[in-house]
C-alpha positions as CSV (number, residue, x, y, z in Angstrom):
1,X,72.1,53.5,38.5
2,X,75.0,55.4,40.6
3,X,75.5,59.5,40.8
4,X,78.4,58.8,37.6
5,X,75.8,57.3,35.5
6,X,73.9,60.7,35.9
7,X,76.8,62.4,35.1
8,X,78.7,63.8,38.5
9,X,81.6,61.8,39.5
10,X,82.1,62.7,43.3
11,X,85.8,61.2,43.6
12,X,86.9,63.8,40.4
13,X,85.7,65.9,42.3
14,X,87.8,65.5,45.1
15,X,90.7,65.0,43.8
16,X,89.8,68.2,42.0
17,X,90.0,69.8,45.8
18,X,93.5,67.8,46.3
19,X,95.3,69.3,42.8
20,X,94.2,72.9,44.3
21,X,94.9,73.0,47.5
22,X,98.6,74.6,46.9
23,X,97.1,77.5,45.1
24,X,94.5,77.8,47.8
25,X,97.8,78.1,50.3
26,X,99.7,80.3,48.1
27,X,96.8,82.8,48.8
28,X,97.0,82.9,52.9
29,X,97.0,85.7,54.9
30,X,97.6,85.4,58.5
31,X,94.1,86.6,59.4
32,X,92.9,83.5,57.9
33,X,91.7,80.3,60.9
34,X,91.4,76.3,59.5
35,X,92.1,75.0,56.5
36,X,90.9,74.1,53.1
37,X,87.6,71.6,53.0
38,X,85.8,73.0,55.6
39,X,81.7,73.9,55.6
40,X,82.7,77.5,55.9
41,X,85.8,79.7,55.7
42,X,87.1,81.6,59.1
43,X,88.8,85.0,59.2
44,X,89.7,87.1,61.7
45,X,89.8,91.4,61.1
46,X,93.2,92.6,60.8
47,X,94.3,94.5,63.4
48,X,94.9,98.2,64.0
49,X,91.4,98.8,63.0
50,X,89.1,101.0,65.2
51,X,85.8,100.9,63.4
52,X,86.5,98.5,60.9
53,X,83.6,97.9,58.3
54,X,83.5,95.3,56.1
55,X,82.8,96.1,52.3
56,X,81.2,93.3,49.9
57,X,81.2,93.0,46.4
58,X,80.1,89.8,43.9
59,X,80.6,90.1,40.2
60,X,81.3,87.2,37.3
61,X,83.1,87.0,34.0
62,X,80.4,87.6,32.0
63,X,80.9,85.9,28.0
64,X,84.9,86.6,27.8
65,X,84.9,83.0,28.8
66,X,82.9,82.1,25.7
67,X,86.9,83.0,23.9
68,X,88.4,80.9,27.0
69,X,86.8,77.7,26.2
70,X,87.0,78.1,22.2
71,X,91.3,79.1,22.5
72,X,91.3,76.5,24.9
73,X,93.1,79.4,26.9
74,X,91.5,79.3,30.4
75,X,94.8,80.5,32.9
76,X,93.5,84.8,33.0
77,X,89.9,84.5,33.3
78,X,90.1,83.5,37.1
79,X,92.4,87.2,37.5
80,X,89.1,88.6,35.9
81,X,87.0,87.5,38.4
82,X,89.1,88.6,41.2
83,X,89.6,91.9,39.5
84,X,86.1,92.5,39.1
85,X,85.4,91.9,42.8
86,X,88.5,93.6,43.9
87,X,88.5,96.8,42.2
88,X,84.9,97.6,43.3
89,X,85.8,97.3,46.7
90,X,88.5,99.0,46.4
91,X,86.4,102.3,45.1
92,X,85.2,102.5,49.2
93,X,88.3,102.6,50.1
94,X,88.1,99.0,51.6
95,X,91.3,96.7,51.6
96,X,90.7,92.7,50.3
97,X,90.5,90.6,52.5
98,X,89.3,87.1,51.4
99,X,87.6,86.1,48.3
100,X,85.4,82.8,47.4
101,X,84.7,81.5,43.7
102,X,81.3,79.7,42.1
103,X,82.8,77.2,39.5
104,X,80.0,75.5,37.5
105,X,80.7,72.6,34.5
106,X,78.9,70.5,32.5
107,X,81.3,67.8,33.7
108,X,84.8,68.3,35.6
109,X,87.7,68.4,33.5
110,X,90.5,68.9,36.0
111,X,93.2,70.1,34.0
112,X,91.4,73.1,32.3
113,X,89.6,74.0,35.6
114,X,92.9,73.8,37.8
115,X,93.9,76.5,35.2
116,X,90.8,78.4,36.2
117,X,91.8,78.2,39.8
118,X,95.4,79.1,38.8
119,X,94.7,82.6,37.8
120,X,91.6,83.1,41.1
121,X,95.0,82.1,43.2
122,X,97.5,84.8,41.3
123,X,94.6,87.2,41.4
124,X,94.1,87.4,44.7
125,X,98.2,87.1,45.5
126,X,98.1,90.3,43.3
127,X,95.4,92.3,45.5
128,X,96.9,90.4,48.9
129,X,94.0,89.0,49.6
130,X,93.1,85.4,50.6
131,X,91.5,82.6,48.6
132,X,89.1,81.6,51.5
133,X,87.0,79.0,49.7
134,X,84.4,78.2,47.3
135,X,82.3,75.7,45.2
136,X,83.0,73.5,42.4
137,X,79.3,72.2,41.2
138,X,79.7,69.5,38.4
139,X,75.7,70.0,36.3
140,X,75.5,67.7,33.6
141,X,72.8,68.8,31.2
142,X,72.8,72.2,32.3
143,X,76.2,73.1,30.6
144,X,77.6,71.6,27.0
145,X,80.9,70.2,26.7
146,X,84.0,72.1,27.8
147,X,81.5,74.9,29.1
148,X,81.7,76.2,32.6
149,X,80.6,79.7,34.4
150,X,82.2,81.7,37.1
151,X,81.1,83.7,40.1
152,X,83.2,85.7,42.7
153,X,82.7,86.8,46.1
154,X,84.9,89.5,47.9
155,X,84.9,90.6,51.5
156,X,87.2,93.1,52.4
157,X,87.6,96.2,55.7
158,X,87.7,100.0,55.8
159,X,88.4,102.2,58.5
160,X,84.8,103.5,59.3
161,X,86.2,107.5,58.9
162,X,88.2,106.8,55.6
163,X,85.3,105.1,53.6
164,X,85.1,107.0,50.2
165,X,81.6,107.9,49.3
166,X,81.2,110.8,47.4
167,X,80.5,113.4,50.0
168,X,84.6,114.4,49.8
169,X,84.0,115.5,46.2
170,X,84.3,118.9,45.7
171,X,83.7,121.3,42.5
172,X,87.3,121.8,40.8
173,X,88.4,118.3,42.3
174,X,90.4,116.6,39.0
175,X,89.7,113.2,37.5
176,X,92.9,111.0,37.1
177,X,92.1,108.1,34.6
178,X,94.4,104.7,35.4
179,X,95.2,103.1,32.4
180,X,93.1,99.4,31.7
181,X,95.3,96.7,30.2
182,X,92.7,96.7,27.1
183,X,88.9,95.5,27.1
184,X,89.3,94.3,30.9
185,X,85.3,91.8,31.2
186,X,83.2,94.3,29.7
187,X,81.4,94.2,26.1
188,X,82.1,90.7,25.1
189,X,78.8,89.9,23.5
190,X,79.9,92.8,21.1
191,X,83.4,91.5,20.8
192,X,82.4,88.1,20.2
193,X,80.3,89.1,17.3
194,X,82.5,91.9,15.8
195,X,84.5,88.8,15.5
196,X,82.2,86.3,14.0
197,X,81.0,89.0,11.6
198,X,83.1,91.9,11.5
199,X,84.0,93.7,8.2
200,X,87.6,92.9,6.6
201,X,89.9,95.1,4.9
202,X,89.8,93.1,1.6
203,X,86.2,93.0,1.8
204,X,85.5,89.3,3.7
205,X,83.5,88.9,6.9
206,X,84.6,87.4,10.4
207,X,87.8,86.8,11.9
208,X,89.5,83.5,13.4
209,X,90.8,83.5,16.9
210,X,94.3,82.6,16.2
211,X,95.1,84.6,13.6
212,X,97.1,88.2,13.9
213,X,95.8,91.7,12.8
214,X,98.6,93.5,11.8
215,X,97.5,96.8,14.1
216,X,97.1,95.3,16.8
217,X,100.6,93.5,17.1
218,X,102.2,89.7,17.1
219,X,99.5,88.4,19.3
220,X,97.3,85.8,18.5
221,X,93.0,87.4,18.3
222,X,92.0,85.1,21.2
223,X,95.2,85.8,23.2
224,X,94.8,89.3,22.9
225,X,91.5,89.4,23.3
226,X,92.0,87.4,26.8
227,X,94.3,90.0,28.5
228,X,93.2,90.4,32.3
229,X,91.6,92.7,34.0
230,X,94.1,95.0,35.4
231,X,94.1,95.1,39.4
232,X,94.5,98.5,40.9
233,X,94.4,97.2,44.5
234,X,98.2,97.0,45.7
235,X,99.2,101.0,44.7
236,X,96.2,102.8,45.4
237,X,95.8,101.5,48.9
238,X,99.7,102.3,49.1
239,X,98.9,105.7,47.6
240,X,96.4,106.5,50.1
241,X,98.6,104.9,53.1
242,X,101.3,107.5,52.2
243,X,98.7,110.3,52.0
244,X,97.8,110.8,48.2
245,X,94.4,112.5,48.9
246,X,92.5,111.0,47.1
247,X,88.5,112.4,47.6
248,X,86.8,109.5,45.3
249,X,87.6,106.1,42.9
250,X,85.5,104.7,40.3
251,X,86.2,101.4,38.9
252,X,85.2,102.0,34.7
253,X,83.0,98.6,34.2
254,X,79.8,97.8,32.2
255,X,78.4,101.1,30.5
256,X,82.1,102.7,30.2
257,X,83.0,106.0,31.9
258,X,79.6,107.7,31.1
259,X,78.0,105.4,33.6
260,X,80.4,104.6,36.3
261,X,82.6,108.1,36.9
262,X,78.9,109.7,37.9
263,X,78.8,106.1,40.8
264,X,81.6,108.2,43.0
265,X,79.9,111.6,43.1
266,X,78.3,114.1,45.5
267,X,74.8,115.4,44.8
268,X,74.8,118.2,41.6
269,X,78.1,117.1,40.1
270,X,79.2,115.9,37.0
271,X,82.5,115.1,35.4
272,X,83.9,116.8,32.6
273,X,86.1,115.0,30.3
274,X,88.8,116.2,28.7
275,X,88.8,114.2,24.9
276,X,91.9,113.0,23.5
277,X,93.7,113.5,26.8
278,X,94.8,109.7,27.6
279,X,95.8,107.2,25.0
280,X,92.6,104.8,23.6
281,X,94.3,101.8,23.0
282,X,94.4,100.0,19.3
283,X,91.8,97.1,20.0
284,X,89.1,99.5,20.5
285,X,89.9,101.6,17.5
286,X,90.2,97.9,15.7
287,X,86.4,96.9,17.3
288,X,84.9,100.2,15.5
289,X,86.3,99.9,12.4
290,X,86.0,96.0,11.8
291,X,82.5,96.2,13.8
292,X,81.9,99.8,12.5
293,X,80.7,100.9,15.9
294,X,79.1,104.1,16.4
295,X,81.5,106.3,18.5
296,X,78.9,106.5,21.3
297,X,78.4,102.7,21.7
298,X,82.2,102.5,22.1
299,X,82.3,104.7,24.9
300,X,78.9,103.9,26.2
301,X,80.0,100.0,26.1
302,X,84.3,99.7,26.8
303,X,86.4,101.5,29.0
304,X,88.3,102.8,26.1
305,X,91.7,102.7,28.0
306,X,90.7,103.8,31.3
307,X,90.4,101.1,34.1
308,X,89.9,102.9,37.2
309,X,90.0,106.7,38.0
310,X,90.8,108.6,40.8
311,X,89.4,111.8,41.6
312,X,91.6,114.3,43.5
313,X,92.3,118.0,44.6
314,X,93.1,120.4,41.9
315,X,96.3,121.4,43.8
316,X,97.3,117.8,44.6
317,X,97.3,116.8,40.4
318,X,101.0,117.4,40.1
319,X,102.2,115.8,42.9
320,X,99.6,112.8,42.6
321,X,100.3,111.9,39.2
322,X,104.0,112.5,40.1
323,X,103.6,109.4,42.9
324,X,101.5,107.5,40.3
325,X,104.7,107.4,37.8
326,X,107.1,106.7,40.5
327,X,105.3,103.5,41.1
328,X,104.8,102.0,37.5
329,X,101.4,103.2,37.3
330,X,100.4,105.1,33.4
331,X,98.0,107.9,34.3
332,X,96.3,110.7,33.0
333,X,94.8,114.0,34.0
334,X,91.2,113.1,32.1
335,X,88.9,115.4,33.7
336,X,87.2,117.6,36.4
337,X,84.5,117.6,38.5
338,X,81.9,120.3,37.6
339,X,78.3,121.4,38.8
340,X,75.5,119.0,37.6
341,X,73.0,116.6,37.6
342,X,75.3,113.3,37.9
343,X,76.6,112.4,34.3
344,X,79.5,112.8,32.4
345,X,80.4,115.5,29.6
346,X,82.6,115.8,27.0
347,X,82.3,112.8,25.5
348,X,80.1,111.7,22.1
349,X,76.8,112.0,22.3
């Protein structure tokens, strides 16, 4: 018996490394020391920093791959999982600086995971940071065919006096809500099985993945469905850079806005939302009807149009959301920050 009669063939994998190593270089920055294939990644701290502090962040893809691997559609998922790094790091104000990947398979199939690598290389061109490395583990018997798993890794640097952690947030400060480019990695599980069960207009059950619903446009289910994560990265670090005060971000993940917008607080706050003030996109209102979601588990589950908001000075709204739609950015006044106990209001209950 050899390692490929178990199942891992080490030369696949290496070529594997080979067929990447032009996206990994697409991805450089000039902070970056050595070269792909290495034990470890090097990079230096930009400079111009005076107390830099680095800012971490790890997060995955979560069951959205599940529709990657069925659609056979696997070039956004690796923007997702740069996204979801990205844009928590980005909430301390910290600027990307190099991320690493986790790639784990059943057994390697080079096309479909050089797609995978693809859209980790675009994602981290769009937030300017640098792929720095990662791992590509073949596991036979631990994954089924044409299964793998993802896991990302983000490192990026703050100025030690412009860190954003609540303690800027003042009563009266407004909530500006960025819009999300639809369901972003969140809620899949529910997704998934709206899908597989979910109530038709003509009375059937369960939709197919390549079919159209007229509300929701020309788009195939499993395309639409596979729409990445947006990444807020590149304009709010330009709005801050050209003085947008900006006193707090929150990056609108797992548990919606009720449980994130409450993450970028001060002690005795709460946010108070302003319903029907930004525009919920049709998938979600498609998900409660064909699902017949409860209004509470939509909000409590998706981000219901709302990627990442900004929290700023009451006086500053204008001008902020002004800059915002000078630079291609589609945002809302949502909200305002109110005395409390740390949740949200406003919203079902």
């Amino acid at each position: 018996m050899d390692y490929r009669d178990a199942g891992v063939d080490v030369e696949a994998g290496r070529n594997f490394v080979q067929r990447i190593r032009t996206l990994v270089d697409s991805t450089r920055r000039p902070e970056v020391l050595g070269g792909l294939g290495g034990f470890s990644g090097l990079c230096e701290l930009p400079r111009g920093y005076r107390e830099p502090v680095l800012v971490s962040g790890t997060d995955g893809v979560g069951t959205k791959l599940k529709i990657a691997q069925v659609t056979q559609r696997h070039h956004t998922v690796g923007i997702d999982l740069v996204a979801m790094c990205v844009n928590d790091i980005l909430t301390s104000g910290a600027e990307p600086l190099f991320f690493l990947d986790y790639l784990a398979t059943g057994k390697l199939e080079p096309v479909d995971l050089a797609a995978v690598v693809e859209g980790i290389a675009r994602g981290c061109r769009q937030a300017g940071c640098t792929l720095l490395g990662g791992e590509t583990a073949e596991m036979p018997g631990f994954y089924g065919p044409g299964e793998y798993d993802l896991a990302g890794f983000c490192v990026g640097v703050v100025e030690k006096s412009h860190i954003l952690d609540g303690s800027q947030v003042q009563l009266g400060d407004r909530v500006i809500g960025l819009a999300s480019s639809g369901l972003h990695s969140n809620g899949f599980s529910l997704v998934r099985k709206v899908v597989a069960e979910g109530q038709r207009s003509n009375g059937g059950a369960g939709y197919c993945w390549d079919e159209t619903i007229a509300a929701l446009g020309s788009q195939p289910l499993g395309e639409l469905l596979l729409t990445p994560t947006q990444i807020y990265v590149d304009p709010v670090l330009k709005a801050r850079r050209e003085g947008v005060p900006i006193h707090a971000m929150a990056h609108i993940t797992g548990g919606g806005l009720p449980e994130n917008l409450p993450r970028c607080l001060g002690p005795a706050q709460n946010i108070h939302l302003y319903r029907g003030s930004w525009s919920v996109p049709p998938v979600f209102t498609w998900l409660a009807e064909a699902g017949q979601v409860p209004e509470v588990d939509l909000y409590h589950t998706f981000n219901m149009g709302i990627g990442f908001a900004l929290v700023v000075p009451s006086a500053e709204v204008d001008q902020t959301l002004s800059w915002l739609t000078q630079h291609q950015l589609t945002a809302y006044l949502v909200g305002e920050v109110t005395a409390g106990s740390g949740v949200v209001t406003g919203l079902p209950e």
